[in-house]
KEDODREN-850981 format. One line per field, with one value per residue (C-alpha): residue number from 0; residue in three letters; x, y, z. Coordinates in steps of 0.05 Angstrom, whole numbers. Layout:
N
nr: [NUM_...]
rest: [ALA_...]
u: [X_...]
v: [Y_...]
w: [Z_...]
***
This chain:
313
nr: [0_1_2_3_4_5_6_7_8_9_10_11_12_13_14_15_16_17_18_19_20_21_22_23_24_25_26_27_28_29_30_31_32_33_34_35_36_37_38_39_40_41_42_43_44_45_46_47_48_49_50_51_52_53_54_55_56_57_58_59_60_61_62_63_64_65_66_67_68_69_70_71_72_73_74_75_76_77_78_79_80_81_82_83_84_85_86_87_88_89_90_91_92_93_94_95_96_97_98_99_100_101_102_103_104_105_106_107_108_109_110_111_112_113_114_115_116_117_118_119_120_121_122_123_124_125_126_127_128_129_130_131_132_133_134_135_136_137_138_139_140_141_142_143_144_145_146_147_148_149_150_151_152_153_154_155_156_157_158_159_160_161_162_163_164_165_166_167_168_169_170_171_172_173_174_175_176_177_178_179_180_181_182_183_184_185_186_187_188_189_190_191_192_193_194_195_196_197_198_199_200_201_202_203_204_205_206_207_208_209_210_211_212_213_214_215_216_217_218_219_220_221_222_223_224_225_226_227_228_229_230_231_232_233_234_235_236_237_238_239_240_241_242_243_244_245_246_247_248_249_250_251_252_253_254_255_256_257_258_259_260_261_262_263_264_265_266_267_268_269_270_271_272_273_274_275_276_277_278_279_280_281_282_283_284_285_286_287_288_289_290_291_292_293_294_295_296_297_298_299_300_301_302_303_304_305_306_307_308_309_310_311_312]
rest: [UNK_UNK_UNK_UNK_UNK_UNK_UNK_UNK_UNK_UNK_UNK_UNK_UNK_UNK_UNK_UNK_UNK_UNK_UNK_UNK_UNK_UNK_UNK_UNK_UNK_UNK_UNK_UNK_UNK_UNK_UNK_UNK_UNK_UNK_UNK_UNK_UNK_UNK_UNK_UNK_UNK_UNK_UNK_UNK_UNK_UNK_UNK_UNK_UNK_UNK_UNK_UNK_UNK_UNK_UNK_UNK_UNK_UNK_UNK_UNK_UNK_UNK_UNK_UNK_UNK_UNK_UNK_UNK_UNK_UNK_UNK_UNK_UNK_UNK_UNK_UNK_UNK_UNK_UNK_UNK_UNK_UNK_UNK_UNK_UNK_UNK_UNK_UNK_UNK_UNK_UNK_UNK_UNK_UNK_UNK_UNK_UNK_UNK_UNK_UNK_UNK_UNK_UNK_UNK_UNK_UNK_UNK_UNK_UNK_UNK_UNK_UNK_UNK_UNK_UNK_UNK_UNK_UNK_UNK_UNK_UNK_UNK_UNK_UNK_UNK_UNK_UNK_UNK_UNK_UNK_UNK_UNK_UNK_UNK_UNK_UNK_UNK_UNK_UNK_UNK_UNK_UNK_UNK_UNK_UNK_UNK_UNK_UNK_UNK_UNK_UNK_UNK_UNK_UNK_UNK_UNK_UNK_UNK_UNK_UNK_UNK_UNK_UNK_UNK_UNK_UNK_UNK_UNK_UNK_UNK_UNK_UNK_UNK_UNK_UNK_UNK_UNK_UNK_UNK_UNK_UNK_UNK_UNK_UNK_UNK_UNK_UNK_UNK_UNK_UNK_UNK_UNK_UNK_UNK_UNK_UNK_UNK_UNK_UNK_UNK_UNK_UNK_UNK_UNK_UNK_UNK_UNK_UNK_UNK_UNK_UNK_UNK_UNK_UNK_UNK_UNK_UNK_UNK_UNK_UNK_UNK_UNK_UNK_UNK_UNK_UNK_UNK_UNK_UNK_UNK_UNK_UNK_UNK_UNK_UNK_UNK_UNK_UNK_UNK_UNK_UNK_UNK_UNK_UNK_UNK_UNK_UNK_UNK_UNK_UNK_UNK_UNK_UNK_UNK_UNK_UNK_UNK_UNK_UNK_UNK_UNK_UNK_UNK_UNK_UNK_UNK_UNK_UNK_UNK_UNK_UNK_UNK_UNK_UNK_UNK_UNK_UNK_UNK_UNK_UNK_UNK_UNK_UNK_UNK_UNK_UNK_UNK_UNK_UNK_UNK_UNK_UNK_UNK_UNK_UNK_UNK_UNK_UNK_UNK_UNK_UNK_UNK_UNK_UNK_UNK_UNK_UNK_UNK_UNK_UNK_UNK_UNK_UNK]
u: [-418_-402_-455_-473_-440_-472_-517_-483_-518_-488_-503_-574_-584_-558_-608_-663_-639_-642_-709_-722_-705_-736_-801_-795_-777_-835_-882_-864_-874_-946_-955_-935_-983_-1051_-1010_-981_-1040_-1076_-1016_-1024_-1090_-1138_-1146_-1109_-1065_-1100_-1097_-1016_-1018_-1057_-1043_-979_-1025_-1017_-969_-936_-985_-1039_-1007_-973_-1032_-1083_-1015_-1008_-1076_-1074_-1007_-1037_-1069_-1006_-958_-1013_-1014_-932_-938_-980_-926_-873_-914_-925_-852_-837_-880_-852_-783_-760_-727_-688_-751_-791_-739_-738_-814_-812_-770_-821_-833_-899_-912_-879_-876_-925_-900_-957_-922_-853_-878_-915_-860_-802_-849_-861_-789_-776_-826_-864_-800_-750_-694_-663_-588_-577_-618_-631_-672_-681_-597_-607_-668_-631_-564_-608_-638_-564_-532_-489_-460_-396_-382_-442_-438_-500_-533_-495_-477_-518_-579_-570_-577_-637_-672_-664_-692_-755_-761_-759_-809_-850_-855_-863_-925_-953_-943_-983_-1041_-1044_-1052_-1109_-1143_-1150_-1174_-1230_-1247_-1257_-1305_-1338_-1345_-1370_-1417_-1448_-1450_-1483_-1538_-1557_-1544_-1577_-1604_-1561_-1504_-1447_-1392_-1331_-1309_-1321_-1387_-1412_-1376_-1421_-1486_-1475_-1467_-1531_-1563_-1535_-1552_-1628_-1627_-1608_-1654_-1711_-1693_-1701_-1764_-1819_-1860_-1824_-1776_-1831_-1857_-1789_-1768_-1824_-1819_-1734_-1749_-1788_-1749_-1667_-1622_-1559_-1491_-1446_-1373_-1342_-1393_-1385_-1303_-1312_-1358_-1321_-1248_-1291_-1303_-1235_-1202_-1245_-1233_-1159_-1169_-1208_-1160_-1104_-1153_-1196_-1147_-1177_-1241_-1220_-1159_-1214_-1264_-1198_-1174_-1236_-1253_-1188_-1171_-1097_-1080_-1101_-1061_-998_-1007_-999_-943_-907_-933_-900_-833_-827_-831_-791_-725_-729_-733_-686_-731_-775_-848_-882_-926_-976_-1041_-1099_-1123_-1105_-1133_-1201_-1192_-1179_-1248_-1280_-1256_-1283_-1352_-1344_-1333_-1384_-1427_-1407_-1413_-1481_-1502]
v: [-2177_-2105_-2056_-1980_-1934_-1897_-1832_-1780_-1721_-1671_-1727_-1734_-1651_-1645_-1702_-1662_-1599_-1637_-1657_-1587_-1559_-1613_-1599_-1524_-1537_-1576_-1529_-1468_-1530_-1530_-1454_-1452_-1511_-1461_-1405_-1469_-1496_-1429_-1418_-1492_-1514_-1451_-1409_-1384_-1429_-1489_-1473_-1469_-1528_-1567_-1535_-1587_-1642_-1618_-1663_-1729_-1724_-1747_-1808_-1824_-1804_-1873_-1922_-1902_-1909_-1986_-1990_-1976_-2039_-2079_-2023_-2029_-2111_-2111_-2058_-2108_-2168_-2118_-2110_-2191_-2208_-2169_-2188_-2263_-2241_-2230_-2164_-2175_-2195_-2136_-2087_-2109_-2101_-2030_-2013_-2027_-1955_-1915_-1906_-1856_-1781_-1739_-1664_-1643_-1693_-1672_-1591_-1611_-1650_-1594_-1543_-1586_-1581_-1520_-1479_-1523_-1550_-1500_-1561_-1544_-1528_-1464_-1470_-1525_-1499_-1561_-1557_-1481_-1502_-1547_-1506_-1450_-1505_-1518_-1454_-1454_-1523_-1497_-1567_-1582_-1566_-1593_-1675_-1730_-1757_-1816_-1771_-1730_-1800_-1814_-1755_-1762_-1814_-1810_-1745_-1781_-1841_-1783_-1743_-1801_-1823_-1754_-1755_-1817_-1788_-1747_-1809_-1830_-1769_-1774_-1840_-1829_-1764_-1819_-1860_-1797_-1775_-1849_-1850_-1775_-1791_-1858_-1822_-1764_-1792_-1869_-1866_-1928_-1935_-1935_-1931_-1945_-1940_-2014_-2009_-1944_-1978_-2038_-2001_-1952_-2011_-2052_-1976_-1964_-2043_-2031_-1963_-2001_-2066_-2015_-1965_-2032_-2060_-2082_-2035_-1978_-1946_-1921_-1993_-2027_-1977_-2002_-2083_-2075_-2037_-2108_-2149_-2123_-2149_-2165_-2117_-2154_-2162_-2122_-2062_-2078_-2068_-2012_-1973_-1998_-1979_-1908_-1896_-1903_-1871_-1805_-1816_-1820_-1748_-1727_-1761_-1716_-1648_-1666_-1627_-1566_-1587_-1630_-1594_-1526_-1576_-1609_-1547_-1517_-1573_-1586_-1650_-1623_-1588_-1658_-1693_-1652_-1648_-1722_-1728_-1669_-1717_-1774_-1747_-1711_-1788_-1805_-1752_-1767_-1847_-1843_-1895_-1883_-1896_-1872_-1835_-1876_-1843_-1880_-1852_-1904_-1962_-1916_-1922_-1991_-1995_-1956_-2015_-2072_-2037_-2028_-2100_-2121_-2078_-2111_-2180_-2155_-2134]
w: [2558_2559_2599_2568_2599_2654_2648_2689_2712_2650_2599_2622_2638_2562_2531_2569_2540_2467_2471_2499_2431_2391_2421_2416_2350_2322_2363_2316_2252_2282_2288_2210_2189_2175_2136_2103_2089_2069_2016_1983_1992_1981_1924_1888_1914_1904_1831_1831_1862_1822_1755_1760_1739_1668_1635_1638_1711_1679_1658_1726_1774_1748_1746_1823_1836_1806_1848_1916_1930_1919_1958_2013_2004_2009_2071_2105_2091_2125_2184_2184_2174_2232_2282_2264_2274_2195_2204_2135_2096_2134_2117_2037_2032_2064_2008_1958_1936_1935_1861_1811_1850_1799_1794_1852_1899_1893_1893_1962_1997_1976_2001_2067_2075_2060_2087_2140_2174_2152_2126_2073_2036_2075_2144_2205_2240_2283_2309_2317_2361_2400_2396_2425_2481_2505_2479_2560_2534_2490_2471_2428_2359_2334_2323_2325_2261_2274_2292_2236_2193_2246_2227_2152_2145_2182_2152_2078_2106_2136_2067_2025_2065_2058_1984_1984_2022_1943_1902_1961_1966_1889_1899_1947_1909_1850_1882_1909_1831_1816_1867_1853_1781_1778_1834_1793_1719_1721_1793_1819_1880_1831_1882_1833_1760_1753_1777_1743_1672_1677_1700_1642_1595_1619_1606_1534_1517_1536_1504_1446_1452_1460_1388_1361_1389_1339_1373_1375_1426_1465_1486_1478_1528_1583_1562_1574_1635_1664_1617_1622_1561_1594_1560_1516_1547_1491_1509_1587_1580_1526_1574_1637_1602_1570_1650_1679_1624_1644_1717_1711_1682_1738_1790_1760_1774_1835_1884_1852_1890_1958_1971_1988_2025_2062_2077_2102_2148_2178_2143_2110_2181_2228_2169_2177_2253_2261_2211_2253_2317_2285_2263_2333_2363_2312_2319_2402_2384_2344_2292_2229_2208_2270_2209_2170_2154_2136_2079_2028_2071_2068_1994_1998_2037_1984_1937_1972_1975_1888_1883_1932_1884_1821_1842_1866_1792]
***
């Protein structure tokens, strides 16, 4: 069984060097994350942000949002798969993909690249970091191929999950809207579409019961508030369908309002901190998917609490 080769004294004074310049490198990606963040994420820039939404957006943004739980569900299967040992099954499952990238995903990540970490056609600025670390050593010319492939692709797992954090912020921002609207409209914990569809319907189906009482609406409207007429299904999937149909529209737009509120209490800059934290581990590891932000699983939380409600009605 052959042994690796030895670490000399240049070899390990130039991998010192290396992660020298990786970690002056990502230092200046964190200087640039509040001007980044001021650019995309407050107005006016919030607006050309989100003014991408228009279009085939708002037909993309509520298909991702029903494809979370099952890109979450297959995630979890990767994670299983490898902590048995299945390193083939694993790697197939992480290649499920996220969802369809909506025109405010693709504008963030090329922006991410372009002006957050400085990658792109016509500038490195990670190898002139690390050429700059080690600039006494005339031999180096820049990464290894095989850390140049390294990097790549942590940097595309790395973007990708930040595009997802989109399609979950847009989900929580949903159940937020739910929530709000079922408080201040029909005064009930309506913390999902499902759950504000079928409250609405058991509302419009005593609204109705009571225009028709023998009494008049006046006293129908007291004797269904004891006495509750349970919604027909076709009104319950009408309403519930009526409900998600205007929250899909709202999932496209509601960056307009959390992107401000994320931006003014820190949530975009701790986000893109940890994803710089993560690639950083990831470019000295030499591995990938050292970056997985929670913010789907919240939504996922979220979820559980809408059924919970629903099975509670």
């Amino acid at each position: 069984m052959s042994q690796a080769p030895p670490i000399t004294d240049d070899r390990q004074a130039l991998l010192a060097a290396i992660e020298r310049g990786v970690a002056d490198y990502f230092t200046e990606c964190r200087a640039r994350i509040p001007g980044f963040v001021k650019q995309h994420f407050r107005y006016p820039g919030a607006w050309h942000t989100n003014r991408r939404a228009l279009g085939w957006d708002m037909l993309r943004a509520p298909l991702n949002l029903m494809w979370v739980p099952f890109y979450l569900f297959f995630q979890a299967l990767a994670w299983l798969s490898k902590r048995c040992r299945l390193r083939w099954v694993a790697r197939q499952l992480r290649r499920v993909p996220i969802g369809m990238q909506t025109n405010i995903q693709r504008y963030l990540v090329v922006c991410a690249e372009r002006e957050l970490l400085l990658r792109g056609t016509d500038q490195n600025r990670l190898r002139e970091c690390i050429v700059a670390a080690i600039v006494e050593r005339e031999q180096f010319a820049g990464l290894e191929p095989a850390q140049e492939q390294a990097l790549q692709q942590s940097l595309d797992d790395a973007l990708a999950q930040y595009a997802l954090t989109r399609t979950a912020s847009a989900d929580i921002s949903n159940t937020l809207f739910a929530t709000l609207a079922g408080a201040f409209t029909l005064q009930k914990f309506t913390p999902g579409g499902i759950a504000i569809g079928i409250t609405l319907a058991s509302v419009v189906a005593n609204r109705w019961a009571a225009w028709d009482f023998f009494l008049g609406p006046v006293l129908g409207g007291w004797y269904y508030s004891v006495f509750p007429v349970a919604p027909e299904a076709s009104l319950i999937v009408l309403s519930t369908a009526s409900v998600m149909a205007l929250m899909a529209v709202f999932a496209c737009f509601s960056g307009l309002i959390s992107d401000p509120v994320q931006s003014i209490t820190g949530i975009h800059q701790r986000r893109l901190r940890r994803m710089l934290d993560g690639l950083e581990r990831d470019v000295i590891r030499r591995t990938s998917g050292s970056f997985r932000p929670k913010d789907a699983y919240l939504a996922r939380l979220m979820d559980i609490i809408d059924a919970a409600r629903v099975s509670m009605i």
